[in-house]
Wavefront OBJ file of the C-alpha trace (Angstrom):
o trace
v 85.487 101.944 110.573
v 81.974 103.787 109.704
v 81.863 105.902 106.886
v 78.302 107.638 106.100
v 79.221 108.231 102.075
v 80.664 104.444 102.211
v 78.338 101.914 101.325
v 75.287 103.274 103.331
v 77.667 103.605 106.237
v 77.666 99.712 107.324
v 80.532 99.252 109.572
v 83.967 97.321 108.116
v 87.048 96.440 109.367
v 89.955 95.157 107.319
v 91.405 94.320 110.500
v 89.512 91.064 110.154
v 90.988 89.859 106.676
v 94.377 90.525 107.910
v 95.094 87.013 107.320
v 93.570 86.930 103.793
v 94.990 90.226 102.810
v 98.739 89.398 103.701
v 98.222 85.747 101.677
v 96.395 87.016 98.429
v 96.332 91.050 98.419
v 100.217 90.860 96.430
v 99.065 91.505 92.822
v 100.261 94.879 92.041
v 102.103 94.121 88.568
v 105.885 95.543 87.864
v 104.609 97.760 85.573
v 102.593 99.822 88.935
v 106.194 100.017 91.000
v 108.046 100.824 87.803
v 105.276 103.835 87.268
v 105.655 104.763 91.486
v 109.409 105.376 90.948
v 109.313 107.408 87.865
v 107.047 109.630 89.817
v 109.762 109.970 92.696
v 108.517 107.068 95.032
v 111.033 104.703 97.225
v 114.689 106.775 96.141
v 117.573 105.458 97.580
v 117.976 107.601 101.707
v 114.659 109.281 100.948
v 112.360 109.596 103.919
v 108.845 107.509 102.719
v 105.943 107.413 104.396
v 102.865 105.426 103.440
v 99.556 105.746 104.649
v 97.094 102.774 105.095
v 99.805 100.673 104.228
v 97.322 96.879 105.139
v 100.053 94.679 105.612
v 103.138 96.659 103.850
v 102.423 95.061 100.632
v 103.840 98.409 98.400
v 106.786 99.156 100.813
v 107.869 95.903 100.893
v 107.956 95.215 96.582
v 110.075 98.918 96.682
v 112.280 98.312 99.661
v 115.611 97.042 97.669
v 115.784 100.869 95.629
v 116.999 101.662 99.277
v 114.340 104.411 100.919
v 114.010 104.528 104.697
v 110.261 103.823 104.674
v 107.595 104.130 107.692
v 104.644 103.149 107.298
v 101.043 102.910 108.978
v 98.060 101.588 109.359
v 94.824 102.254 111.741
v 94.270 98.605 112.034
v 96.695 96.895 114.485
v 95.734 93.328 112.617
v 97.066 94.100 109.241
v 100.499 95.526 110.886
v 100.900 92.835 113.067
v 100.828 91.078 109.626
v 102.761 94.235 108.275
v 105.863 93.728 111.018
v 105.981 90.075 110.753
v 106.232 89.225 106.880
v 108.864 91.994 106.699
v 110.906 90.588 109.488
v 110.763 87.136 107.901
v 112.377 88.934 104.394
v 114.806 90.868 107.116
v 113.624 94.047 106.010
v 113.670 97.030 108.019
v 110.554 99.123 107.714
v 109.292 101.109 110.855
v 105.543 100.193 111.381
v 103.302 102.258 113.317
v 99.343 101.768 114.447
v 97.512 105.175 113.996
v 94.715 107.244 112.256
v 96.303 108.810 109.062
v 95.050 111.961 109.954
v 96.978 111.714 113.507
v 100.072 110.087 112.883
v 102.061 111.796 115.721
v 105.266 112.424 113.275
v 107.056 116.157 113.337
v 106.763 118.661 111.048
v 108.563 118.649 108.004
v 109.110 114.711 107.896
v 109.068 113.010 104.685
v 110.153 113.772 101.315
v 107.071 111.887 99.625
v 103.906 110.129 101.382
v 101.746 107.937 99.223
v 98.166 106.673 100.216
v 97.394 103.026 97.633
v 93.580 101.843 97.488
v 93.152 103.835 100.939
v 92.591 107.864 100.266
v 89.079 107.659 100.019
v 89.003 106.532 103.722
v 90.269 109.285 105.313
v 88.906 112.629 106.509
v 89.778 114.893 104.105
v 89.341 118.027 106.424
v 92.004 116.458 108.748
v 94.219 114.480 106.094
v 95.620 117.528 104.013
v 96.437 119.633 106.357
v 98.171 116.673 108.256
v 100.019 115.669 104.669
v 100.663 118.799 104.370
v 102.492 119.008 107.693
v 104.827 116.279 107.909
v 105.726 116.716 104.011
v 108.735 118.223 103.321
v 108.785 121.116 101.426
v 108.128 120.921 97.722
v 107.562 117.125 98.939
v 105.484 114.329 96.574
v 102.080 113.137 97.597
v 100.912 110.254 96.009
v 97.240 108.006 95.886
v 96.674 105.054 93.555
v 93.774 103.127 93.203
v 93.602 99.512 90.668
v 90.161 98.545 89.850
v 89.200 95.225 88.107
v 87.039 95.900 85.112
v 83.113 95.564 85.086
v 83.116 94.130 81.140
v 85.130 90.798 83.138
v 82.658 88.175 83.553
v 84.535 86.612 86.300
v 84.855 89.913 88.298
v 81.561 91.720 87.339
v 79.635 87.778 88.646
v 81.358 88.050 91.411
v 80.691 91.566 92.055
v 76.795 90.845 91.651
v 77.320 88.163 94.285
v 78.779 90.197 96.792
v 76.196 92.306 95.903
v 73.413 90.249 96.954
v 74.790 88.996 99.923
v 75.783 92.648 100.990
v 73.335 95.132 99.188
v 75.408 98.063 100.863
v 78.565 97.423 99.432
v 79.023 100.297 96.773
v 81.415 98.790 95.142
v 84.320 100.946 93.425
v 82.241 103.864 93.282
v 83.613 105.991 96.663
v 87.502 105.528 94.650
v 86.300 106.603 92.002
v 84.590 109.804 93.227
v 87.749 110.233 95.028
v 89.885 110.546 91.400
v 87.706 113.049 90.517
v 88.243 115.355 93.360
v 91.830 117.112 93.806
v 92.678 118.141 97.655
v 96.643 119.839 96.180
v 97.029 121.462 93.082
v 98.740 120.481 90.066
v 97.410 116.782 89.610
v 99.781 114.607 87.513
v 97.740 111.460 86.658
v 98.414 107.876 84.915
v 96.491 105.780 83.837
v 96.812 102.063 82.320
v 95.371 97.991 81.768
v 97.080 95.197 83.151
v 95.697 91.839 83.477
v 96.469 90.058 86.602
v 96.481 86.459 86.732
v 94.715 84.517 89.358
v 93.972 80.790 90.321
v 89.959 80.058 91.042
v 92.004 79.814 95.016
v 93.725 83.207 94.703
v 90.476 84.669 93.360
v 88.570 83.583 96.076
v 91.327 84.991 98.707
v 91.488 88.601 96.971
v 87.652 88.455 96.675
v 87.743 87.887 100.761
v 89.359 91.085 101.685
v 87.499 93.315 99.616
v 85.359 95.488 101.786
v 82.248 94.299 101.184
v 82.934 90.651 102.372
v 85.535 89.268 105.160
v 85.514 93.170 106.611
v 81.867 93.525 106.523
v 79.808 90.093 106.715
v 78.677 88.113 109.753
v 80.886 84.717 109.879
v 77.283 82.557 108.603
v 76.772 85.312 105.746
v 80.481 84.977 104.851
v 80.570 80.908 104.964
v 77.320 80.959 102.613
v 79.039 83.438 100.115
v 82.093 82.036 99.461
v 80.304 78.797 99.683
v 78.233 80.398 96.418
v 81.346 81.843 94.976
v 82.881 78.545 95.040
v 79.743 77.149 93.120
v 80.152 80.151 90.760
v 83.673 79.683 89.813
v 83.843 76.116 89.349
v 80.673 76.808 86.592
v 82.623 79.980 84.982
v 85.925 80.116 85.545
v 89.039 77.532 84.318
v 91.453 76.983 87.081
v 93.686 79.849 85.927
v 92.801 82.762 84.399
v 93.157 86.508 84.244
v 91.118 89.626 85.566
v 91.945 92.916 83.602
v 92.228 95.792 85.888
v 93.128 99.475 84.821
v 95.392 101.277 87.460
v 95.233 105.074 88.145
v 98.243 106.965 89.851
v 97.484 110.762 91.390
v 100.846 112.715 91.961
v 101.173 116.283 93.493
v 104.175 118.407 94.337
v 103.180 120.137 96.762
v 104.990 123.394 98.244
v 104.745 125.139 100.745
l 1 2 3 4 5 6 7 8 9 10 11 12 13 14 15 16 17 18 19 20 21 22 23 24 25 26 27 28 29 30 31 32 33 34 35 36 37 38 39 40 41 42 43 44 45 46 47 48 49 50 51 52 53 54 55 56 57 58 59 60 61 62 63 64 65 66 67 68 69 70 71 72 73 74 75 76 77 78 79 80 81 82 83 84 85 86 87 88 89 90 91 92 93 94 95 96 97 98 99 100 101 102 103 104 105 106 107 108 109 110 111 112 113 114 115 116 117 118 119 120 121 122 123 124 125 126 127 128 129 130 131 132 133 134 135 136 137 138 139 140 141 142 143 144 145 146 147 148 149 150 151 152 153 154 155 156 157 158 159 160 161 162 163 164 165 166 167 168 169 170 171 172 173 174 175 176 177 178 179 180 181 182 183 184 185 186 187 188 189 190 191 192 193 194 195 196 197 198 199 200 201 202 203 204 205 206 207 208 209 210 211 212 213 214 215 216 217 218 219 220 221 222 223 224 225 226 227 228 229 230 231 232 233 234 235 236 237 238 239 240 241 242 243 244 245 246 247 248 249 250 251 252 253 254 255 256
């Protein structure tokens, strides 16, 4: 994937920390499903689609309120990962591999379609219409995005190592342009801290599949930085620990 307002446009591909992402991307807290079905997100026979799903991590924590949920992703890797985690917890969630702004479904689809940690990906001159035409009418969209905090000296360390290693990466900055910019009308937003607890392991593993590593760094640049990281951690961090994040939820009702 190339994006020219994404980190000087350097090519990534989560695709490549499939692996990574299905073993140590799980650390959305209760507290962020508890929040997605107050908003309307996962009711039991509603029709749930979720864009840039990775490897089904949000379907998956929702399936038991009883939606029938599709989901997709553009990367074939992370459903691969997607189909075969859910069919080891027998749960039956259609997958599909496409561009969110072609996803091939009919008109008039889905009673809500959420987008987590993905929205600012897309096209936007392709992706609302497109939401806009599968969604039911007077249908729920939904984007989150959950951010660990710069005043962390754990995270905002690691963040200048990345950094160096990959002076492109921008960081969190191209989510949060995104939650200042409203594609629907009538925004309903949320906003609150959790603290999510890692080991200096588990760290290491969500600190892989951020964009600016695993999906964007040479295999030699990505053996020397997590052989730095390492180094890092074992100076700075205790072998558990916590990283305080703050998680923002965008809901629109959209009509039509």
């Amino acid at each position: 994937m190339k994006n020219n307002n994404i980190d000087n446009g350097k090519v990534f591909d989560f695709g490549k920390t499939s692996e990574n992402y299905a073993k140590y991307r799980d650390i959305y807290p209760q507290e962020f499903y508890d929040k997605l079905f107050e908003f309307g997100v996962g009711l039991k026979n509603q029709e749930w689609l979720d864009l840039g799903t990775g490897t089904g991590v949000v379907p998956r924590a929702m399936y038991h309120h009883g939606a029938n949920i599709t989901a997709t992703d553009i990367s074939e890797n992370q459903i691969n990962e997607a189909i075969r985690i859910s069919e080891e917890q027998d749960m039956k969630i259609k997958y599909n591999v496409c561009p969110a702004e072609q996803t091939g479904f009919d008109d008039n689809s889905f009673d809500v379609i959420t987008a987590c940690q993905c929205f600012m990906y897309f096209d936007k001159e392709r992706i609302v219409p497109e939401i806009k035409r599968i969604l039911k009418s007077s249908g729920i969209f939904l984007k989150t995005y959950m951010s660990f905090l710069k005043h962390d000296e754990i995270a905002s360390k690691t963040k200048a190592l990345i950094s160096k290693f990959n002076p492109d990466w921008s960081a969190g900055s191209p989510a949060i342009d995104d939650l200042k910019k409203h594609y629907f009308d009538n925004p309903k937003m949320s906003s609150f801290y959790i603290k999510v607890p890692f080991t200096r392991e588990s760290w290491m593993g969500r600190t892989m599949t951020m964009r600016g590593v695993q999906a964007s760094m040479s295999d030699k640049k990505l053996n020397d930085f997590n052989l730095a990281h390492e180094k890092l951690l074992k100076k700075i961090a205790p072998d558990s620990f916590t990283i305080e994040h703050k998680v923002f939820i965008t809901a629109y009702k959209i009509y039509m």
